[in-house]
N, C-alpha and C positions, 0 to 999 in steps of 0.2 A: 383658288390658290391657298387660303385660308385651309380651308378645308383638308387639303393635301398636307399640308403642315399640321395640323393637327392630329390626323392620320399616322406620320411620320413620328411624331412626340409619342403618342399614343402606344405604338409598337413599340421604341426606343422605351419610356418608360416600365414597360412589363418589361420588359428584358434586363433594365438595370436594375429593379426590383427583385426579379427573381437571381439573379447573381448578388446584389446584396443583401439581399433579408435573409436569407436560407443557408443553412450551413450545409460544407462538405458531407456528400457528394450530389446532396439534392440542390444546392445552389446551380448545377451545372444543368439537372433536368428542366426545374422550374425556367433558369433561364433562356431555354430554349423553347419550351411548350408552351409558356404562359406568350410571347408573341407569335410562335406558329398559330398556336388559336386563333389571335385575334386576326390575324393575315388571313388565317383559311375562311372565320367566319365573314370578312367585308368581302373576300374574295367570293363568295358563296351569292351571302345576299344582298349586300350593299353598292358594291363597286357598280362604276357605269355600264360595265358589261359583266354584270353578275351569272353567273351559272343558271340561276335559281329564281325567277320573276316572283314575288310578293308584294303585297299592297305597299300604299306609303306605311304605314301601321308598323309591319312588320320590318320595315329598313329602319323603321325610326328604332324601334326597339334595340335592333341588332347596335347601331348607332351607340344609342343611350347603355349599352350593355358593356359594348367596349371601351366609351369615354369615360367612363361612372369606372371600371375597374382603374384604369391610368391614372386617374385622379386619388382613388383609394390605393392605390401603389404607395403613391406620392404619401399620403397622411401616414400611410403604415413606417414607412421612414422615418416618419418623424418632421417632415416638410409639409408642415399644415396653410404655410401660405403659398408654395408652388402646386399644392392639390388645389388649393380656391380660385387661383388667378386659371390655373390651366382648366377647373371646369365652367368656370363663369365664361370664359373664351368659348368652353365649347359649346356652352348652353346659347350663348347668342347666336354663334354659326350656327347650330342644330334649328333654333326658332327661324329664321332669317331663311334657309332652304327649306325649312317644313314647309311657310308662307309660297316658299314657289313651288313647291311641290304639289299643294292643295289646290292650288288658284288653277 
């Protein structure tokens, strides 16, 4: 459930990133591509029923690629303590399923 929430922040944060950082009329692009990406890449590699089977390695990556952007969303804003608390959340989720993931 965690996880899903995170997911959900995740995507929500590129999206108000790119409608806020970016001015007219790329505010409008960014804010749409910068979460399509991230939607098509977990949808690709990460999600439970991914497209695309790669090791753990590679999900974590995708993972770590997408969380790491959400969180530097977050600092490019100028929201240096909602970029920490939301990657420190996600680095524990990310450690915490890596654990069952390996075992």
């Amino acid at each position: 459930m965690v996880r899903f929430l995170l997911e959900l922040f995740a995507i929500f944060s590129l999206g108000f990133w790119g409608f806020a950082a970016w001015a007219m009329p790329w505010n409008i692009v960014v804010g749409l591509a910068a979460p399509a990406i991230a939607i098509v890449l977990w949808a690709l590699f990460r999600s439970p029923k991914a497209v695309f089977t790669i090791d753990a390695f590679g999900r974590a990556l995708v993972e770590i690629v997408v969380m790491a952007a959400a969180a530097l969303a977050w600092w490019d804003l100028g929201l240096p303590i909602v970029a920490g608390i939301f990657a420190v959340i996600a680095v524990v989720s990310g450690v915490l399923n890596g654990r069952k993931e390996f075992a």
